[in-house]
N, C-alpha and C positions, 0 to 999 in steps of 0.2 A: 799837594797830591799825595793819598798816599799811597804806599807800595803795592802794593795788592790791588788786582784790578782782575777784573771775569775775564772767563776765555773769549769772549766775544768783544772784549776791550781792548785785547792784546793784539786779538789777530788784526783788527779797525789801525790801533796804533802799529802797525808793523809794515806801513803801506811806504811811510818816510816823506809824505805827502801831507803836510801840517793840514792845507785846507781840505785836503782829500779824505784825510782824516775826522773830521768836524764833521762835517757833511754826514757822514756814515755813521758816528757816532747819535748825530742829532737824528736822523734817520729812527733808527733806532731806540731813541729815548724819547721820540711822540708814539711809536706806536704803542707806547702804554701811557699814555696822556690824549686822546680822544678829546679836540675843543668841542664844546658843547655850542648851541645856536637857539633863538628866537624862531617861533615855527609863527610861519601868517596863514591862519584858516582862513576857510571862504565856505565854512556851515551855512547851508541855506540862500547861496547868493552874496553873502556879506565878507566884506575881506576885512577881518580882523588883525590887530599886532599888538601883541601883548597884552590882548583881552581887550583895545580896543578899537572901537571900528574905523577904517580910515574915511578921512572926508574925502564925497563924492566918489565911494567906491573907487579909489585908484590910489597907486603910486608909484614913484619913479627912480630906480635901481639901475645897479650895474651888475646884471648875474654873470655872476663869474664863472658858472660851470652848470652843467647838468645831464642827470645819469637816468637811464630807463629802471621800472619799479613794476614788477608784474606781480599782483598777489592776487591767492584763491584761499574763497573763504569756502566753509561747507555750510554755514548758517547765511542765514539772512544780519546785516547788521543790527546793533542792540546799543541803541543812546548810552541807557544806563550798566550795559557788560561789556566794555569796549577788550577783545582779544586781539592777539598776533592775527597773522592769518594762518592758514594750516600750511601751507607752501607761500613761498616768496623768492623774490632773482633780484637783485642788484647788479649794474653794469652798465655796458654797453657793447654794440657788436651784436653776430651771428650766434656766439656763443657762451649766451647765458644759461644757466644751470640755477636748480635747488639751492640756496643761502642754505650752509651747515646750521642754521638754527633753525632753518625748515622744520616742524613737527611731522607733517605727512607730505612727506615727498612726493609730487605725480609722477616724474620721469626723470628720466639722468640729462636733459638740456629741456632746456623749453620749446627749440624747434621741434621737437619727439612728442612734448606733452598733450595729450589729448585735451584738455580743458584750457587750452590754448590757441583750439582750433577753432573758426570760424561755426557757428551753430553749435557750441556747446552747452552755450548759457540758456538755464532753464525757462529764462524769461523772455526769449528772443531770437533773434539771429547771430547777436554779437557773441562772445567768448566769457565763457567760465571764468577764466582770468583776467584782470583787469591789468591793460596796461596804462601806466602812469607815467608823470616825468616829475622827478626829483629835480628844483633847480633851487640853488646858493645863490645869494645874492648882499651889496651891501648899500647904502644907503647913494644914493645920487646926490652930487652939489659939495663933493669933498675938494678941498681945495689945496692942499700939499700930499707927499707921498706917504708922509706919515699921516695925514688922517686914513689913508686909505689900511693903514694898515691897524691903527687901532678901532676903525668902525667896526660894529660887531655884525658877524655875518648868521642874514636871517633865511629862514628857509621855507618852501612854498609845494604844495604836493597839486601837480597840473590833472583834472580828470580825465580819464578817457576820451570826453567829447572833446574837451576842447586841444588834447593832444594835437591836430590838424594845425592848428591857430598857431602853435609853437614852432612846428615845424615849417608851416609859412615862411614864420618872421626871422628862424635862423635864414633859411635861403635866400630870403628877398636882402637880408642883411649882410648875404655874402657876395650878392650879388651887385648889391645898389654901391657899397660902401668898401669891398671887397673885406670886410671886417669878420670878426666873431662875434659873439654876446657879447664877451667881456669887455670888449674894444669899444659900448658903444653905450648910452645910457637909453635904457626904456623906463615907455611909461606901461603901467599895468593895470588893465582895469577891469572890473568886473560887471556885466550888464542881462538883466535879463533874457528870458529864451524860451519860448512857447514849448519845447521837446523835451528840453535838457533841465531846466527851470531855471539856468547862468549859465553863463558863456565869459570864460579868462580871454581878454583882447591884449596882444602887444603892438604897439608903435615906437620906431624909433622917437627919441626926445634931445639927440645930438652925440656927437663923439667923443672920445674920453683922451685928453691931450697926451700925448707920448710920454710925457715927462712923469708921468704916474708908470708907466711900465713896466717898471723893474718894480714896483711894491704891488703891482695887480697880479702879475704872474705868481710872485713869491704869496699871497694873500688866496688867489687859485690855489696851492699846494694845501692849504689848511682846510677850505673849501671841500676839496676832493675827500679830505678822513670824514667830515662833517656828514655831507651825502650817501659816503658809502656805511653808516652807522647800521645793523641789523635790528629787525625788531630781537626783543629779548627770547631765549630759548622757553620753552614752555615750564622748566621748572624755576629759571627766575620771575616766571610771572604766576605764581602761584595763589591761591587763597591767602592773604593775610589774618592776623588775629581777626576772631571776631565774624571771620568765612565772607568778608568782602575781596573782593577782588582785585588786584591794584590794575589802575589804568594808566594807559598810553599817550 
């Protein structure tokens, strides 16, 4: 070790608390180490992972966590210019607010924001703002605590319609099982929809044995930096050489 160590090292080590110390140290030295995740689209109905499609549209996970995603665009979306949105909120709670990389901010919380009111959206009765569910997940059928912690956590963006369907399955899942997500393995699957054109379904697919506990929790703590990642501020997402745009 050497001598010399930042103010923020010193005050950490000054607690006399060896584990207490670690903790706050590590604390600290992920907030600039952000794990990165495997994203599963569902473009058009099809739930894709890693570019490819799962069979029979489904699969079955253990989502370790998941956070509310409200964004407002002012264009219509574009296949080939995919942008931030102009506002964005990551969380959970009463008290969600503009993300600091927000470009055009509507309001100072989103309960306040008018494009988050019921009949704001141009096309409709529903909201300007879209609210979404960000949910983590890692593969189901791990069979020690260390797979659970080396499985790579993949991530899932729930549409507005089928937000309902989600909210369901936590309840019925706290209810039936007295569990959480995380506590329980689903299946996930994606099925046509005459309104919507798919519909995300979850079902429980069994419990996840106690003896993984302490690696799901600690494997949730990674999770949570994952989910709360922001889209990029508008001038990291700038024209590249050449005046293409980079996408998301």
């Amino acid at each position: 070790m050497t001598k010399e160590m930042t103010t923020n090292e010193s005050k950490a080590l000054a607690t006399g608390d060896w584990e207490t110390d670690l903790a706050a140290l590590a604390k600290e030295q992920t907030a600039h180490e952000t794990p990165t995740a495997s994203n599963i689209t569902l473009k058009a109905g099809v739930m894709t992972y890693n570019g490819q499609p799962l069979p029979d549209n489904k699969m079955t996970a253990i989502i370790l966590d998941a956070i509310h995603e409200h964004t407002y665009y002012e264009s219509d979306y574009d296949p080939d210019n995919i942008q931030p949105p102009e506002c964005f909120a990551l969380g959970n709670g009463d008290d969600m607010r503009p993300h600091p990389n927000a470009a055009k901010p509507q309001a100072e919380t989103c309960a306040d924001c008018p494009q988050f009111k019921w009949g704001s959206s141009p096309k409709g009765r529903g909201k300007a703002c879209s609210e979404k569910r960000r949910l983590a997940m890692i593969p189901s059928g791990i069979e020690t605590p260390d797979d659970v912690l080396s499985a790579e956590v993949a991530t899932i963006k729930i549409p507005v319609t089928s937000v309902k369907n989600w909210t369901a399955y936590v309840n019925m899942t706290a209810a039936q099982f007295k569990r959480p997500s995380f506590a329980v393995e689903t299946e996930i699957s994606v099925t046509p929809d005459a309104k919507t054109q798919f519909k995300v379904n979850f079902a429980n697919a069994g419990l996840v044995d106690g003896s993984f506990g302490n690696a799901i929790m600690a494997k949730r703590e990674m999770a949570q930096d994952i989910l709360m990642t922001p889209y990029e501020k508008p001038e990291e997402a700038a024209p590249a050489e050449g005046g293409k745009k980079k996408k998301y």
